[in-house]
MITITOR-657149 format. One line per 3 residues: number of its first residue (from 1); their letters; for each residue x, y, z of N, C-alpha, C. Coordinates in pm, whole numbers, plus 32768, in hexadecimal, padded with zeros to 4 digits. Atoms other than C-alpha are relative to their C-alpha. Last residue first. Layout:
<nodes>
NUM> A> X,Y,Z,X,Y,Z,X,Y,Z  ... .
</nodes>
This chain:
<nodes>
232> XXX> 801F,7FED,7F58,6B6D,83E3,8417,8024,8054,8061  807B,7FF7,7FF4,6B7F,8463,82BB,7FD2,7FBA,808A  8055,7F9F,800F,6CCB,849C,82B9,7F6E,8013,801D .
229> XXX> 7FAC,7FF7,7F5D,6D62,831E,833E,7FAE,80C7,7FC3  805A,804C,7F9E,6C6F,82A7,81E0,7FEF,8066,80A7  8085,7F93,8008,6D1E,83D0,810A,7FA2,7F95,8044 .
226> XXX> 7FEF,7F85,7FC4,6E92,834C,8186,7F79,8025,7FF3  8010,7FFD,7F44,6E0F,81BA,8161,800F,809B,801C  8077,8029,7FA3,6D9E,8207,7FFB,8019,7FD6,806F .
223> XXX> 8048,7F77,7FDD,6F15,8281,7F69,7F60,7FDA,804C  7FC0,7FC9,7FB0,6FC2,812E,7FED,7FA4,808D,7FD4  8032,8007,7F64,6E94,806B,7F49,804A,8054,8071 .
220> XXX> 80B4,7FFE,7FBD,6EB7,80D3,7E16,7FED,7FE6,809E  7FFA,7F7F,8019,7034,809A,7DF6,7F86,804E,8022  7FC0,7FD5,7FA2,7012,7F3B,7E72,7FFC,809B,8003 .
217> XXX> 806E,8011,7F8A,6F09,7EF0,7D7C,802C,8019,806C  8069,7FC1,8047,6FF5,7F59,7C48,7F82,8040,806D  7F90,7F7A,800A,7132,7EA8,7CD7,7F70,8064,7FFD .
214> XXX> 8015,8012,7F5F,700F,7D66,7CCE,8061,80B8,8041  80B1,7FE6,7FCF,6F93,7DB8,7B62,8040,7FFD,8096  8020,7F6E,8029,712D,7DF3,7AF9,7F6F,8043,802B .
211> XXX> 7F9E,7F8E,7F7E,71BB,7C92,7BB1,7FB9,80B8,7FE0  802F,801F,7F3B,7082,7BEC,7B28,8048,805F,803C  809E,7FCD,8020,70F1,7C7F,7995,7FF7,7FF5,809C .
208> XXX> 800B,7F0B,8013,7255,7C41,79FA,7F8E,8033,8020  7FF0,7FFC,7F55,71EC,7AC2,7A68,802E,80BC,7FE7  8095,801A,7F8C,712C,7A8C,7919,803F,803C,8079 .
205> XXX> 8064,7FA8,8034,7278,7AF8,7828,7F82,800C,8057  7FF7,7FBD,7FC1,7337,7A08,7913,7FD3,804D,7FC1  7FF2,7FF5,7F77,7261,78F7,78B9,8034,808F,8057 .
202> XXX> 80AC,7FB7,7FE3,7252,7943,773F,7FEC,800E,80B7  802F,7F5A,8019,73B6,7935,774D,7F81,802D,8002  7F74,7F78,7F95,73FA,780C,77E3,7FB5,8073,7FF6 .
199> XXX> 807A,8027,7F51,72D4,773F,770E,8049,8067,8057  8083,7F8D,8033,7387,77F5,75B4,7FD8,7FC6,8098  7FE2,7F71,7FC1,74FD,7752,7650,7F52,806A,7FD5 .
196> XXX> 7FC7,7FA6,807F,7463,75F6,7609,800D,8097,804A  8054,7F9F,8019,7454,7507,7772,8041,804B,7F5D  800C,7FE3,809C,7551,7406,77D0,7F6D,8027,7FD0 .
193> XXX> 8092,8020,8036,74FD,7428,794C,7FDF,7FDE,7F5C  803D,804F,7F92,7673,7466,79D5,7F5A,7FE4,7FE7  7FC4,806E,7FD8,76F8,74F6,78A6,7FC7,7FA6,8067 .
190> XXX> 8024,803D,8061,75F6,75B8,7821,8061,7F86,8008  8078,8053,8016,75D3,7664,7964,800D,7FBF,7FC9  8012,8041,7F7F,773A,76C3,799C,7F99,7FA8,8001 .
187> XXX> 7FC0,8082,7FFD,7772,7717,783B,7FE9,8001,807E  8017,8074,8093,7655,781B,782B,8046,7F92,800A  808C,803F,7FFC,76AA,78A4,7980,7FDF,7FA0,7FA8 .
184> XXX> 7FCF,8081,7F84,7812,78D0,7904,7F7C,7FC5,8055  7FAA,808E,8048,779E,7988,77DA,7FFB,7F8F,8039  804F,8046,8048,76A7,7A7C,789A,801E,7F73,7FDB .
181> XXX> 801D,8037,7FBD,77F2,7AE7,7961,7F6C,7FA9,7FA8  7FB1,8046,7FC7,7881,7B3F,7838,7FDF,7FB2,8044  800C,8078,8098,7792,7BE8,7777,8057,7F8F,8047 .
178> XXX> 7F8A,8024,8020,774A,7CC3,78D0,802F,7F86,7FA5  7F77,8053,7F81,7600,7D2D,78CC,8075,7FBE,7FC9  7FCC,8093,8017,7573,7E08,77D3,8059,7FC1,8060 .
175> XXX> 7FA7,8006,8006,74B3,7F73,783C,8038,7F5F,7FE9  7FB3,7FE6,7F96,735E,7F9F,77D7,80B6,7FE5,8009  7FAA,8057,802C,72D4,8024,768B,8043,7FDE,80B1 .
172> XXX> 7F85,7FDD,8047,71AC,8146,76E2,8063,7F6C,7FF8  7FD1,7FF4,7F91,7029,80C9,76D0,809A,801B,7FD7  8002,7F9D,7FC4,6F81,8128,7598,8051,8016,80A2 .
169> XXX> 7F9E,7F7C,802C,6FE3,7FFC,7512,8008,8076,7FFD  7FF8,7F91,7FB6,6F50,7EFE,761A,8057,8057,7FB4  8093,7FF4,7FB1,6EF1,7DA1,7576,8014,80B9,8034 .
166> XXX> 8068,7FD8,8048,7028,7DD3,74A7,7F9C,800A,800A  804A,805C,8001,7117,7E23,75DB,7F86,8005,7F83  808A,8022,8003,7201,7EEE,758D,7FA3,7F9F,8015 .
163> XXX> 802E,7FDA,806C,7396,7E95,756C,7F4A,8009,8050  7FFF,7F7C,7FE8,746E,7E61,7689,7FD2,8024,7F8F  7FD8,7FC4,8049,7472,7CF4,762A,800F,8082,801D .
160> XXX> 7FB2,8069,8046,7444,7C08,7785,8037,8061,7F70  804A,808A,806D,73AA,7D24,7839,806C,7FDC,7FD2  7F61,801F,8080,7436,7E47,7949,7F78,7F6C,7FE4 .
157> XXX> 7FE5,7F6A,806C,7379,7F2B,7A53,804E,7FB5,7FB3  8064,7FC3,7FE2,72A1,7DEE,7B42,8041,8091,7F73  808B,8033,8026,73BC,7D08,7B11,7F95,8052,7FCB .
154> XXX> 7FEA,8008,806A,74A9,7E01,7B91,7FB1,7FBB,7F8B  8028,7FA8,8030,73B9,7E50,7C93,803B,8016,7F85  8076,7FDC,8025,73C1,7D23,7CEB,7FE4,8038,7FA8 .
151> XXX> 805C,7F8F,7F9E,7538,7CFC,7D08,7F75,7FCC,7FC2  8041,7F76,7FE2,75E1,7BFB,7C30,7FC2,802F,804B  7FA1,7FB9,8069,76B6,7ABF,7C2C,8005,80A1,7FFB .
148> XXX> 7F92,8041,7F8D,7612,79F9,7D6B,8068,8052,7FA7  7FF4,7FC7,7F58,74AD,7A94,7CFB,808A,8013,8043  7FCD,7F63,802F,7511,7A26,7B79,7FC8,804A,805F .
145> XXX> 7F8E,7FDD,802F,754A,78CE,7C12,8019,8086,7FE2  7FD6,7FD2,7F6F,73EC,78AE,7CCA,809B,800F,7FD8  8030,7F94,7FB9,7369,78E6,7B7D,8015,8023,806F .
142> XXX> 7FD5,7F7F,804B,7418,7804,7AA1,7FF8,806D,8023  7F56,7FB3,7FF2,740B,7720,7BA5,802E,803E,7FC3  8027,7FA4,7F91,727F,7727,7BD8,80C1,8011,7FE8 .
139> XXX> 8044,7F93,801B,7272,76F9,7A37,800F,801F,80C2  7F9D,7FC6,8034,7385,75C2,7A25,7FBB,80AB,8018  8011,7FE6,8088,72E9,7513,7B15,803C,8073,7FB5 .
136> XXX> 8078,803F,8029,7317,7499,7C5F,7FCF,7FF8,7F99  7FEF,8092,809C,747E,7511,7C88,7F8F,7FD8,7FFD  8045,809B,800E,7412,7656,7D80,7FF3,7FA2,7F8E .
133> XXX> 804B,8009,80C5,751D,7761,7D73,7F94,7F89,8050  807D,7FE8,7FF9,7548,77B5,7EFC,7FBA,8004,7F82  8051,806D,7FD3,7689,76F4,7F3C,7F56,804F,7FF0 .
130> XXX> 7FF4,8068,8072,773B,77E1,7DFD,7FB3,7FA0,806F  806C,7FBE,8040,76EE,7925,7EF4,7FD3,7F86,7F87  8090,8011,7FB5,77A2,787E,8000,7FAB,8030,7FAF .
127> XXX> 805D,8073,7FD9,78A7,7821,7F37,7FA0,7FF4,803C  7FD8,8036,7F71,7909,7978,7ED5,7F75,7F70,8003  8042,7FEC,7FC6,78E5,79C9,7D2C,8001,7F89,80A9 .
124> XXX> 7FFC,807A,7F86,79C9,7995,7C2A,7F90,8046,8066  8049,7FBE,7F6E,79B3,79FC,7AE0,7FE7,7F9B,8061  7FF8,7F3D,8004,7AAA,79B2,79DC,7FA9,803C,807A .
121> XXX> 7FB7,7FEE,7FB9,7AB8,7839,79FC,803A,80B2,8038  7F78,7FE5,801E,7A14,77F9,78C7,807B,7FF7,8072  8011,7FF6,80AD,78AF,7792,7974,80A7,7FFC,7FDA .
118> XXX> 8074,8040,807B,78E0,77D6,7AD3,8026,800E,7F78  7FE1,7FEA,80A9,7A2A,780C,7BAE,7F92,7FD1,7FD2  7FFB,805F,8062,7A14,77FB,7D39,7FE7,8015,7F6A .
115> XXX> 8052,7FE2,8078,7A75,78F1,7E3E,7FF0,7F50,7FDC  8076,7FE9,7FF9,7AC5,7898,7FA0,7F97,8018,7F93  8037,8095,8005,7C13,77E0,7F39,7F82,8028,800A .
112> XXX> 802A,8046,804C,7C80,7939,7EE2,7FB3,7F6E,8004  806C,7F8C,8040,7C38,79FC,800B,7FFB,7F90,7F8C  8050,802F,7FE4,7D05,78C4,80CA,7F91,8050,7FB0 .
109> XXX> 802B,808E,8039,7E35,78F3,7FF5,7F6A,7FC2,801B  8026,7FF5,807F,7E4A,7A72,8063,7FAE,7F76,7FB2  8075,7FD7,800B,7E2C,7A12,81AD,7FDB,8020,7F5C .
106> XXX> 8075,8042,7FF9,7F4C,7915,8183,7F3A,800B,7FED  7FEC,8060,805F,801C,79F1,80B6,7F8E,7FC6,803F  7FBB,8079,8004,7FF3,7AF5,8214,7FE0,7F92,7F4F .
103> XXX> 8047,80A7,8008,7F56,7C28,81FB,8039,7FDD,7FE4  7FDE,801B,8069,8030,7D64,8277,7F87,7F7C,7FE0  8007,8087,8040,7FB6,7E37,8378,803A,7FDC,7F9E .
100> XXX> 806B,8034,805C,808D,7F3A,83C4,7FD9,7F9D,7FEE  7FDA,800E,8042,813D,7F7F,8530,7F7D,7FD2,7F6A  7FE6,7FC0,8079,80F4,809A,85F2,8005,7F88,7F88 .
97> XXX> 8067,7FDF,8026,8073,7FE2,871C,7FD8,8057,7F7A  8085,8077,803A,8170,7EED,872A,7F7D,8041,7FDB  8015,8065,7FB2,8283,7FF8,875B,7F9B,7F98,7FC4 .
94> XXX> 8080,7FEE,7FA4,833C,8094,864A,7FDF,7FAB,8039  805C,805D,7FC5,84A2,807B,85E3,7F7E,801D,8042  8061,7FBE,7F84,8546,81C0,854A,7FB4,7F43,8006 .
91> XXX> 8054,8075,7FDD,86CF,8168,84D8,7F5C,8031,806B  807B,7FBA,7FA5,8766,82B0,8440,7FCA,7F75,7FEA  8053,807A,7FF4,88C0,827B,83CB,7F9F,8002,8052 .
88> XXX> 7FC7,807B,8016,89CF,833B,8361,7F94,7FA8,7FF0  8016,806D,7FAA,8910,848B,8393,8052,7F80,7FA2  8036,8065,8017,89CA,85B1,82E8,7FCC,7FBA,8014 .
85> XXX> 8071,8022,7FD1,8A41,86B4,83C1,7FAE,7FAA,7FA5  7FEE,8005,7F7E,8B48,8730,82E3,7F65,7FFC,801D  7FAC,807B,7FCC,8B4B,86CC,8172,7FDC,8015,808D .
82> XXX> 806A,8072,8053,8A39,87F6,80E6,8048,7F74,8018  80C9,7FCE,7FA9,8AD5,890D,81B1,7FE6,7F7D,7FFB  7FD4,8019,7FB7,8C3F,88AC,80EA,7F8F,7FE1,8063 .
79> XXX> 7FE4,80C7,802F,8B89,88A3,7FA0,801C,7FE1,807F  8041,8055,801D,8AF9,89F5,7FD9,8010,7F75,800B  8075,8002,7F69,8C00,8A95,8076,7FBE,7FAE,7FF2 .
76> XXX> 7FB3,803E,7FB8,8CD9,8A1B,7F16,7FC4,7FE0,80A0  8021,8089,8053,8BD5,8AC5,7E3D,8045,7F96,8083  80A0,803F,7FD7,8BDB,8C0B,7F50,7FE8,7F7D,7FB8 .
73> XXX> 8092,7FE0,805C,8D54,8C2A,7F09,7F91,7FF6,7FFD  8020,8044,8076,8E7A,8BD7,7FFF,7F5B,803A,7FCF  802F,7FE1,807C,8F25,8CF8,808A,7FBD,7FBB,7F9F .
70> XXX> 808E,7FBE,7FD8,8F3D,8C86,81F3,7FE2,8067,7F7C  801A,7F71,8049,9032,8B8B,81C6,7F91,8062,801F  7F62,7FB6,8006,90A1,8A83,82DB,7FE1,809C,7F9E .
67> XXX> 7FF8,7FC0,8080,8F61,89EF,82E4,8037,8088,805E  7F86,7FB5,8036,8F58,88A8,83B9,7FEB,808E,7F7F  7FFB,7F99,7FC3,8DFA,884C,845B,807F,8078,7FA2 .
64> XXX> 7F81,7FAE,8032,8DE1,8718,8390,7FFD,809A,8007  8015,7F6A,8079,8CA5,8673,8400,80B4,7FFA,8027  7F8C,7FA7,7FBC,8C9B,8522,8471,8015,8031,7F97 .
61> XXX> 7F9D,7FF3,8036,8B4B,8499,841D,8055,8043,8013  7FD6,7FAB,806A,8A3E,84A2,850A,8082,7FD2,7FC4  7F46,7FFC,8028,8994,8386,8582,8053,806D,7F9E .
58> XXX> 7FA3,7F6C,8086,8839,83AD,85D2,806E,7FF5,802D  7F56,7FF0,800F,877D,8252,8686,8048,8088,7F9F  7FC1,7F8A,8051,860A,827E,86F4,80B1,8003,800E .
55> XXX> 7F63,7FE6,8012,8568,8164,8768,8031,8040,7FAF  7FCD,7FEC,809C,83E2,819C,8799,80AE,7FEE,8054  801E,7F6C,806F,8350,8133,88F1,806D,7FED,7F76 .
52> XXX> 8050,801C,80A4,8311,7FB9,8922,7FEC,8084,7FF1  809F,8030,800D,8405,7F3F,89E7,7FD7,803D,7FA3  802A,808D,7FDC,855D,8018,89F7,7F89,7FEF,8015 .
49> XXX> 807F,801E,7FB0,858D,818F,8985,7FF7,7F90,8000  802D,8084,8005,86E2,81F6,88DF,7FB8,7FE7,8082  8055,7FEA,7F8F,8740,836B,88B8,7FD6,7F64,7FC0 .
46> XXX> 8062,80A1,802A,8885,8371,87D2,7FBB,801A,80B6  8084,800C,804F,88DB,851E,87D0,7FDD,7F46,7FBA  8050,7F98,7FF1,89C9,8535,88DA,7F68,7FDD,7FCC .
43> XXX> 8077,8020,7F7B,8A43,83FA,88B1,7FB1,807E,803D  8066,8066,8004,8AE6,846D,875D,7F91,7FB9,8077  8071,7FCC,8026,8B67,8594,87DF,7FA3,7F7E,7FBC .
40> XXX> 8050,7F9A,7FB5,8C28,850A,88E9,7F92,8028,7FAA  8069,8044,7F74,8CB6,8402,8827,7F9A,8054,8011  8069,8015,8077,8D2A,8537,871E,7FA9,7F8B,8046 .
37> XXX> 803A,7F94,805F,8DF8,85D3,8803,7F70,7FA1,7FEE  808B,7FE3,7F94,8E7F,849F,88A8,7F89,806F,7FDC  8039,8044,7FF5,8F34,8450,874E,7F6A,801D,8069 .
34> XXX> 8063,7FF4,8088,8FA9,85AF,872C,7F7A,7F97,801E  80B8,7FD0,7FFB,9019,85A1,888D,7FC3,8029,7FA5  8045,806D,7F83,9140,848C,8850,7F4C,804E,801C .
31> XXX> 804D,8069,8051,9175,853E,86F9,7FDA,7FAF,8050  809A,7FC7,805D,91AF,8692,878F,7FB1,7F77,7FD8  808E,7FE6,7FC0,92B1,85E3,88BC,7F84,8038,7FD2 .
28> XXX> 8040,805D,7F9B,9359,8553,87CC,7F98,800B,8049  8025,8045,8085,93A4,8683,86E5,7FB3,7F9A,8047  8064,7FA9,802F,9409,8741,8834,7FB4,7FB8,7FBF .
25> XXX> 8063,8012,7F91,94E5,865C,888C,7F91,8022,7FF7  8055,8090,8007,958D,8645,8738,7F94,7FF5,8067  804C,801E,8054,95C0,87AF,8774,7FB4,7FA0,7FD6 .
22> XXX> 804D,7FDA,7FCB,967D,879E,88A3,7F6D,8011,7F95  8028,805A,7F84,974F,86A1,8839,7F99,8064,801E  8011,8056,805A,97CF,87B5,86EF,7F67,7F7A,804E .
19> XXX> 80AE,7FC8,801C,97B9,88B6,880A,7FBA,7FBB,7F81  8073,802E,7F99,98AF,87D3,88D5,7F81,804A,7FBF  8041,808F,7FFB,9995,87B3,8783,7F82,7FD9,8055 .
16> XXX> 8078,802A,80AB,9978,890C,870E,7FBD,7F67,8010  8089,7FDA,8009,99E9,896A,888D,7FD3,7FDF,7F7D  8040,8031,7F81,9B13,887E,888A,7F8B,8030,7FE7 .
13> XXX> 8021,8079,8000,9B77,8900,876C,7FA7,7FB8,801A  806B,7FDF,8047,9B8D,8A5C,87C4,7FCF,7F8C,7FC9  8083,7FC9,7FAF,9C5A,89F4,88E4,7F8D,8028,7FAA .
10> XXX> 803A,8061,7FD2,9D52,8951,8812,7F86,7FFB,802C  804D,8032,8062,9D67,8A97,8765,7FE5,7F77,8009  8098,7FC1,8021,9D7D,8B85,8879,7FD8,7FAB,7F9A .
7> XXX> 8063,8021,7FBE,9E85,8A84,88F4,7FA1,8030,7FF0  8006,806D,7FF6,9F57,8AAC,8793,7FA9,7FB4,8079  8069,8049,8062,9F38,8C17,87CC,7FE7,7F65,7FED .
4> XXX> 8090,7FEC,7FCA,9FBC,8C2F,8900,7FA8,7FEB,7F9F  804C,8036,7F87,A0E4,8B63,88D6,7F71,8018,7FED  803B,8080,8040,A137,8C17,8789,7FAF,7FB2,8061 .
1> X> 806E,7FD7,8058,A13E,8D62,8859,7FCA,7F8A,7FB1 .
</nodes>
């Protein structure tokens, strides 16, 4: 009777030990196809296009499948939800035909060199508009200057004070050109022709007036061509 027991209890042994071994195996073999697992799903979802379509890389993050409880709490769902499936790392490359301009330092550099600075240095105005002053005297370059500064028609709706004219005080007050730009006119001229700032100013006071009779005669004449093209 001792006998037998004593081999039922070797024997029980034995089996704790091979299901001990059999276990580890197990364990092993989960964590050998965990790894592959998760491979797999990652190449699933990376789609990579060569040349010049878009490159699209998605890398998911390795989720954590494990849940052992099944009483946990909607706060806890939440959080868990909100980890899995993550992206790691989203690389999008576009082709050449997507991509944004940018301007270059150099282009930038070249816009500037195109200006040039009058008077103070405050207003600048493109070099091609500064080769069409004429230096001959101080009165055609005062005037082919505030062409190269201003519009016409600015000219034509704005004066040196924005105050009335006293010859014309029934007429309304026009608008004042830019005190600023004016300025730099003023020192431009008076530098390069030593001239008094009153000659300046009377000058461009005269070329308003012209710019406002000619604005004046343009306007006229665009309504009289429609009732000419009528009456034939």
């Amino acid at each position: 009777m001792d006998l037998t027991w004593e081999y039922d209890k070797i024997k029980a042994k034995k089996l704790i030990i091979q299901a001990n071994k059999d276990f580890e195996r197990i364990f092993q073999i989960l964590d050998e196809i965990k790894p592959k697992e998760l491979n797999a799903d990652r190449e699933k979802y990376a789609d990579v296009f060569d040349g010049n379509q878009r490159t699209v890389a998605l890398v998911n993050q390795e989720e954590d499948n494990s849940s052992d409880d099944s009483n946990y709490s909607s706060t806890d769902s939440d959080d868990s939800s909100s980890s899995i499936g993550t992206i790691n790392d989203v690389a999008l490359i576009t082709n050449t035909h997507q991509k944004a301009f940018v301007p270059s330092k150099k282009q930038d550099s070249d816009k500037e060199n195109d200006l040039i600075a009058i008077g103070s240095g405050a207003t600048l105005i493109h070099k091609d508009k500064y080769r069409t002053v004429n230096w001959k005297s101080y009165s055609s370059a005062t005037r082919t200057l505030l062409l190269a500064v201003f519009s016409r028609k600015i000219l034509a709706t704005h004066c040196l004070t924005g105050k009335c004219s006293p010859a014309f005080r029934n007429k309304p007050a026009k608008k004042c050109l830019d005190s600023k730009k004016v300025s730099d006119i003023i020192i431009e001229i008076t530098n390069k022709f030593d001239v008094k700032e009153n000659l300046v100013r009377s000058i461009i006071t005269t070329k308003c007036a012209d710019e406002c009779k000619m604005f004046k005669m343009r306007q006229t004449n665009k309504k009289e061509i429609p009732t000419k093209t009528k009456s034939q």
